[in-house]
C-alpha positions in Angstrom: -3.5 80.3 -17.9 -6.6 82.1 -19.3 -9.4 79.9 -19.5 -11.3 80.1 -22.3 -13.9 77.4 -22.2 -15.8 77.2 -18.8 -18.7 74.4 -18.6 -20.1 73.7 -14.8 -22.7 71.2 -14.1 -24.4 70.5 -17.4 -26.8 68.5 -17.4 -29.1 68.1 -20.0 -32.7 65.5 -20.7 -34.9 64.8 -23.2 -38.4 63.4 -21.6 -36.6 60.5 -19.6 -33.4 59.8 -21.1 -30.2 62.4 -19.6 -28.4 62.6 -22.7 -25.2 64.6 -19.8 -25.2 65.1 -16.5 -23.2 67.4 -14.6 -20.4 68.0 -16.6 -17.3 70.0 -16.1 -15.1 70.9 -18.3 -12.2 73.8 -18.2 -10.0 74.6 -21.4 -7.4 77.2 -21.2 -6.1 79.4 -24.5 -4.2 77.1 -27.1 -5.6 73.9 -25.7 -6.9 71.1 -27.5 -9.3 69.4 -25.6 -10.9 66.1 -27.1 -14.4 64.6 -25.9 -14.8 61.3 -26.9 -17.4 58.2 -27.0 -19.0 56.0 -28.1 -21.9 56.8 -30.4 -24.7 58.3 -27.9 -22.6 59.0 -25.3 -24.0 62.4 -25.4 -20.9 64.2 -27.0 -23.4 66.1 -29.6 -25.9 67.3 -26.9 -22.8 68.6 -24.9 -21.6 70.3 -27.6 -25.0 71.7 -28.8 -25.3 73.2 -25.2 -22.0 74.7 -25.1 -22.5 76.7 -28.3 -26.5 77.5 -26.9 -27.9 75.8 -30.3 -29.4 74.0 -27.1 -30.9 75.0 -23.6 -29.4 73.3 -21.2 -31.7 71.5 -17.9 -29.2 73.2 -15.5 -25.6 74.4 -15.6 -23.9 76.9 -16.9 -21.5 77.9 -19.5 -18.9 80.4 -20.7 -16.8 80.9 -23.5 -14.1 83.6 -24.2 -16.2 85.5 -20.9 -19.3 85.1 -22.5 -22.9 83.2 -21.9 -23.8 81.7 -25.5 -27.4 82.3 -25.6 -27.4 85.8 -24.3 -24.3 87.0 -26.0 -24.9 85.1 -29.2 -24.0 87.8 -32.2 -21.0 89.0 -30.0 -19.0 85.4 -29.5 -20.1 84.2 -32.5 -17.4 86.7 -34.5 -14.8 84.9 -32.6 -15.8 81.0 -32.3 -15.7 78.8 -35.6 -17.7 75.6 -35.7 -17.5 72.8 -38.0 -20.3 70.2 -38.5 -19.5 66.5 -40.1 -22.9 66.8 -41.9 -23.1 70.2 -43.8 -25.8 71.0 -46.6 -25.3 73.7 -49.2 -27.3 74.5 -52.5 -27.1 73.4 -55.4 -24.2 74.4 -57.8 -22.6 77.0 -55.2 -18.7 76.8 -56.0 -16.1 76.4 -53.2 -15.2 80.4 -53.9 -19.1 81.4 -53.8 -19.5 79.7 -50.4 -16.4 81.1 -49.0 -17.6 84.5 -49.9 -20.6 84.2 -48.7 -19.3 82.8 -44.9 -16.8 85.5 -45.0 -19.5 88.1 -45.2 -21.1 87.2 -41.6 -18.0 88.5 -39.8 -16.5 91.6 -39.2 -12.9 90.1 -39.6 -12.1 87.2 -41.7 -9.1 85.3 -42.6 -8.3 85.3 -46.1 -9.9 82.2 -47.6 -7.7 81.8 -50.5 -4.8 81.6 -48.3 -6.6 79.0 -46.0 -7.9 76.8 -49.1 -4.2 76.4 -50.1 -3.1 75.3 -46.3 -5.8 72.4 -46.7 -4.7 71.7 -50.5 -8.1 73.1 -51.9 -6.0 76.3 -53.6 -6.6 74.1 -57.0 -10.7 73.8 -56.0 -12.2 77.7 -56.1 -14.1 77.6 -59.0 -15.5 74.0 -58.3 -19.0 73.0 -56.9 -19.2 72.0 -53.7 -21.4 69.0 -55.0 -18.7 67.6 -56.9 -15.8 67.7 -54.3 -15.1 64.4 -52.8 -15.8 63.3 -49.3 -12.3 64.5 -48.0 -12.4 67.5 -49.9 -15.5 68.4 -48.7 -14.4 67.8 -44.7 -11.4 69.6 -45.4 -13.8 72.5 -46.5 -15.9 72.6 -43.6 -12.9 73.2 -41.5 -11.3 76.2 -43.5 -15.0 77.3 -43.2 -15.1 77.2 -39.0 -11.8 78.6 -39.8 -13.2 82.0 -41.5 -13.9 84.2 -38.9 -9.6 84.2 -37.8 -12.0 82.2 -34.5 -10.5 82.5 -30.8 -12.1 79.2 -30.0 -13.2 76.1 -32.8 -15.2 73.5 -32.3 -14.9 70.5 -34.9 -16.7 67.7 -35.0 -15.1 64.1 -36.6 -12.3 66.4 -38.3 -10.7 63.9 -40.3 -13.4 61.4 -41.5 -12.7 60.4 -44.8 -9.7 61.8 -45.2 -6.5 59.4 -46.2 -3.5 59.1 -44.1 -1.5 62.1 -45.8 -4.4 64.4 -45.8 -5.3 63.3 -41.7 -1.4 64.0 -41.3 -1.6 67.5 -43.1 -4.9 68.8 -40.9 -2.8 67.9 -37.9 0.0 69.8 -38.6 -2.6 73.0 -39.8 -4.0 72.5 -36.1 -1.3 72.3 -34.3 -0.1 75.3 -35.7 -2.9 77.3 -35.0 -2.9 76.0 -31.7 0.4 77.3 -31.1 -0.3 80.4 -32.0 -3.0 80.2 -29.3 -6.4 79.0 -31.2 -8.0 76.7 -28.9 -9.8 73.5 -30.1 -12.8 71.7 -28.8 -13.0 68.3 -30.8 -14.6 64.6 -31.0 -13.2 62.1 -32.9 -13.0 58.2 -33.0 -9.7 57.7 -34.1 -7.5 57.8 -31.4 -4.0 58.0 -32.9 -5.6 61.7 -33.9 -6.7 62.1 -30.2 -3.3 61.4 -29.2 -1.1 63.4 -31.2 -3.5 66.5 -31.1 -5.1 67.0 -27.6 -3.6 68.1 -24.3 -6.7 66.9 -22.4 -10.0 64.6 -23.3 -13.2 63.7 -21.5 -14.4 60.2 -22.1 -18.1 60.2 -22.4 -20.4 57.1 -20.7 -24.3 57.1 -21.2 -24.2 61.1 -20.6 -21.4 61.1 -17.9 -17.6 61.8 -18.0 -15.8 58.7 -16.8 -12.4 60.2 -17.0 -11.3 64.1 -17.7 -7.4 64.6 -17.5 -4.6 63.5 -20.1 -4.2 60.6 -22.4 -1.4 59.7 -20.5 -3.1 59.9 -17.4 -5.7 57.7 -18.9 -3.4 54.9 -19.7 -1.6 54.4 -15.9 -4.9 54.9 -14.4 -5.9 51.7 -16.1 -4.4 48.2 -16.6 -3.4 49.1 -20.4 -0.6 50.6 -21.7 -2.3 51.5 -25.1 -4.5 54.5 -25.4 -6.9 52.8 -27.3 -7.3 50.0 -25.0 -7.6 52.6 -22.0 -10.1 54.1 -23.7 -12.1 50.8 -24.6 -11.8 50.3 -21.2 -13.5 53.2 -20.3 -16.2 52.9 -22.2 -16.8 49.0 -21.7 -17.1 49.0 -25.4 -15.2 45.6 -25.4 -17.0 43.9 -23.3 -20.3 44.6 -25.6 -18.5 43.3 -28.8 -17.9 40.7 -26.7 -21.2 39.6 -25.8 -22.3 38.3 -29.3 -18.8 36.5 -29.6 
């Protein structure tokens, strides 16, 4: 299979701390490929590295064939990204903003016709201000979705969103996934994780503790529930434990 996300020996510091440290991560065309843990576990510096918004210490990394620093303007017309914590100005509507991301790519999607997939058809001429917390995490993924992206990277995808509208992204993704989008994504919730990704890397103070399938993660373990397995992983438990 073509691989479209090629990460070797990452590492990357910040004065004393190594946020990661040699990571390696391989996803192949129409993949889904989940990095989780726990709050600084390093996902966010991994994926600020992977995009270049970040220099990595050492490593090296390749998406769609391409180094993402040095061939910035070039990949960046075929990789969406969408960040949980967006800020627009004042007043823009949903359609303005659309517009206005549509116009840094050479080929877009048609917006319209994405807004109504994520039930925001009804929203064009509303303020982004004014949208509700779903609405507006819905919004930042038809966004990363824009630029009709090879490759997108999205970050907490369905926080705040209720069970329907959670339900309603997945099927969007997995339907671009089939029609061979490939997904880099965090999330905590792991029901999401396990309906969506084909592979996940479980984060630890900067290193990966376990790359393969969420099956693979549960019979490598003593638990026969993700969740657990993960928790496991991470040793979260046994820190909530401590003040108990």
């Amino acid at each position: 299979m073509e691989i479209t996300v090629k990460v070797e020996k990452l590492s990357k510091s910040y004065a004393h701390i190594q946020a990661v440290e040699n990571l390696d991560i391989s996803i192949c065309r129409g993949e889904v490929f989940g990095l989780l843990g726990a709050n600084g576990a390093g996902k966010s510096t991994a994926i600020e590295c992977i995009l270049g918004t970040k220099k990595q210490d050492s490593g090296t990394v390749s998406i769609l064939g391409m180094n993402p620093r040095t061939d910035r303007k070039k990949l960046f017309e075929k990789v969406g990204v969408q960040f949980q914590e967006a800020n627009y100005q004042d007043k823009i509507t949903v359609a303005e903003l659309c517009e206005v991301t549509q116009a840094l790519y050479k080929t877009s999607s048609c917006y319209a016709d994405l807004l109504k997939r994520f039930g925001l058809a009804d929203k064009l001429k509303s303020q982004v201000s004014e949208l509700s917390g779903g609405q507006k995490q819905r919004l930042f993924i038809v966004l990363a979705l824009i630029p009709d992206p090879e490759v997108v990277f999205l970050d907490e995808l369905t926080t705040g969103l209720d069970a329907r509208a959670r339900r309603d992204v997945w099927k969007c993704l997995s339907d671009l996934k089939a029609k061979g989008l490939t997904i880099l994504l965090t999330s905590h919730f792991m029901d999401e994780v396990e309906e969506l990704c084909d592979k996940i890397m479980i984060l630890k103070n900067g290193k990966s503790v376990f790359c393969g399938t969420v099956q693979e993660v549960i019979t490598s373990g003593p638990y026969e529930k993700f969740e657990d397995a993960y928790l496991w992983y991470t040793d979260k438990e046994d820190k909530e434990n401590e003040g108990i």
